[in-house]
C-alpha positions as CSV (number, residue, x, y, z in Angstrom):
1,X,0.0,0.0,0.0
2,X,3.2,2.0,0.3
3,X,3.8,2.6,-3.3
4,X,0.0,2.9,-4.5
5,X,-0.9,6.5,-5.8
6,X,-2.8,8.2,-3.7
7,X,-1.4,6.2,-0.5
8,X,-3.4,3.6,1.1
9,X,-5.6,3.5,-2.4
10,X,-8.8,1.1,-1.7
11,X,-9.1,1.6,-5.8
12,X,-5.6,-0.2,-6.3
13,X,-6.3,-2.8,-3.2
14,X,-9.4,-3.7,-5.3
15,X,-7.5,-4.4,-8.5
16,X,-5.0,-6.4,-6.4
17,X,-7.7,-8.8,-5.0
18,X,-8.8,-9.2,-8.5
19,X,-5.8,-9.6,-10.5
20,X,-4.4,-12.2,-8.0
21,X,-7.6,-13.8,-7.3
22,X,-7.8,-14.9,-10.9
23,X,-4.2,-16.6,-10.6
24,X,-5.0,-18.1,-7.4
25,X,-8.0,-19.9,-9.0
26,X,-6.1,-20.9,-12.3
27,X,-3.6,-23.0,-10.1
28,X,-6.5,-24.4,-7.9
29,X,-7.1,-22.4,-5.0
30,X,-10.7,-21.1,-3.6
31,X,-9.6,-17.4,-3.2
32,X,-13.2,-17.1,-1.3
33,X,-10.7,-18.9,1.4
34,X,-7.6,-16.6,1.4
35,X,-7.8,-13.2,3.8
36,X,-6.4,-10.7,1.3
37,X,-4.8,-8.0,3.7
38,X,-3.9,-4.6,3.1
39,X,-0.5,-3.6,4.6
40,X,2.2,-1.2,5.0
41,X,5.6,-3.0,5.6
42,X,7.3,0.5,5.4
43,X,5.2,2.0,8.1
44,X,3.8,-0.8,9.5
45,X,0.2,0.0,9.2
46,X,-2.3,-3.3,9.5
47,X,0.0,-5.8,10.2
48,X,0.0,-6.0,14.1
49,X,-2.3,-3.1,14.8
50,X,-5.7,-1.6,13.1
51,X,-4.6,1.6,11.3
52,X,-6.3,4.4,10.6
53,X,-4.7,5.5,6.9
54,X,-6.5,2.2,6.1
55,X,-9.9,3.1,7.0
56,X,-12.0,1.4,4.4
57,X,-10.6,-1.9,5.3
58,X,-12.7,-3.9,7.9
59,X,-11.3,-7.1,7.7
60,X,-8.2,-8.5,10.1
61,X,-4.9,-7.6,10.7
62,X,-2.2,-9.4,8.9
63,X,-1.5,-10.9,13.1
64,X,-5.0,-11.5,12.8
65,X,-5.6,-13.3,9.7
66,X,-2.1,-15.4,11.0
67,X,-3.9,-16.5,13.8
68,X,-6.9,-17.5,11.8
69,X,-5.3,-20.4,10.0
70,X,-5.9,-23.6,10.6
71,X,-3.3,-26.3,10.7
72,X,-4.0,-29.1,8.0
73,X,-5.9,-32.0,8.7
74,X,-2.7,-35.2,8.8
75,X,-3.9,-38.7,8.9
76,X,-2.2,-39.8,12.3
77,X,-4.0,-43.1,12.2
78,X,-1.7,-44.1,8.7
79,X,2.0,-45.4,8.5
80,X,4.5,-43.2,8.7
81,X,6.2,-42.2,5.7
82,X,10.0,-41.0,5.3
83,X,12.0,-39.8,2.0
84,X,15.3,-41.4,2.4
85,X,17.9,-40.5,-0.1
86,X,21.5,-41.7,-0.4
């Protein structure tokens, strides 16, 4: 969000979404599933704490959305498996 014009552009977050939404379903992903976040690495906006240059955006932190995913489902009740390679 650091180098959208003007700063902190919901416009150019929008396009974003879209654009790699479309990729993210062409290599078979549900991006209905995937929190996009709007962030500031630069400034630090959204990522542990709400910020207020990002307004529009009502959805998690990028902490938050971290803490929102769920650890894959292993089959514990199978034979365990190891690569060995020589």
């Amino acid at each position: 969000m650091d180098a959208t014009t003007p700063k902190y552009s919901k416009a150019r977050y929008d396009e974003i979404v879209k654009e790699v939404s479309s990729y993210l379903k062409k290599v078979g992903y549900n991006p209905d599933k995937i929190p996009f976040v709007p962030i500031s690495g630069f400034e630090g906006d959204n990522m542990i704490e709400r910020s207020t240059n990002l307004d529009w955006y009502k959805g998690p932190t990028l902490l938050e959305a971290l803490d929102q995913v769920t650890e894959p489902k292993r089959p514990s009740d199978k034979p365990l498996r190891l690569p060995l390679q020589d």
